[in-house]
N, C-alpha and C positions, 0 to 999 in steps of 0.2 A: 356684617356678614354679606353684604350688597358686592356686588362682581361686577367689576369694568372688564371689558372684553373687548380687544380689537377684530372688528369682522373679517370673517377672511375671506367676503366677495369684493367692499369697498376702503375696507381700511379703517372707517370711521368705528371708532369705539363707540361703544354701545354699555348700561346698564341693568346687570338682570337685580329687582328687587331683592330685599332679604325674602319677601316670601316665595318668588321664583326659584330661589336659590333653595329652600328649603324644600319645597316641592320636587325637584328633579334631583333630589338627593334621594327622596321620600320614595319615592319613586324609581330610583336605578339610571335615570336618566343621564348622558352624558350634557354638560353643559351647552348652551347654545353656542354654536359661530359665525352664526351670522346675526346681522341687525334686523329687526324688523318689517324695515321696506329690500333687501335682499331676500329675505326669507319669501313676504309674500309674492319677488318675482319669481320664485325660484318654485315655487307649489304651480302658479299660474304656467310654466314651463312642464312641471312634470303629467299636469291636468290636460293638457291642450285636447282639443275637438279637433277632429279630421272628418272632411266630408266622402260621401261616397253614394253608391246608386242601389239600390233595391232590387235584386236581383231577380224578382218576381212583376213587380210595375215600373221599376221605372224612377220612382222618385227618390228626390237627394233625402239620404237618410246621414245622424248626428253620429260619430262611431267615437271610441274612446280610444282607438288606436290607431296605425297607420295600416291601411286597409291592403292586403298584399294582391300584386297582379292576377287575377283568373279567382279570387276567392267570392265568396257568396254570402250575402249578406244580406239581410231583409230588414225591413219598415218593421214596425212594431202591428202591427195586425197579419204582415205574411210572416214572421215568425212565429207569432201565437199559434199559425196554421200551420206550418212546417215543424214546428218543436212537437206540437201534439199527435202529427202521423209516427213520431219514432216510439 
């Protein structure tokens, strides 16, 4: 019941176990297509960190997105402060 799968970031085929395979059946899932080390660059692509300024002090704060021109974004202690005035 083991599944060879050719990836379809680098080509190399890949093995999902019998219990993989039963799992993502179990589950609804569609089968994987990519390999392993595609997969983990492709999470590390969709996660990326953008940096950006603090709209309140100043300093370089960690964002999960790309931070748009003129928007306002604060450090984790002047949002605690500003989330709490609304």
């Amino acid at each position: 019941m083991s599944l060879t799968i050719t990836c379809a970031t680098c080509s190399k085929e890949f093995t999902m176990s019998d219990e993989e395979v039963a799992y993502f059946k179990k589950k609804g899932y569609q089968m994987r297509k990519h390999c392993l080390e595609c997969s983990a660059k492709r999470r590390e692509t969709l996660h990326q960190i953008y940096r950006g300024l603090c709209a309140t002090c100043g300093c370089d704060i960690s964002l999960p997105f790309n931070p748009s021109e003129g928007g306002k974004y604060y450090c984790r202690q002047h949002y605690t402060k500003v989330s709490n005035q609304h």
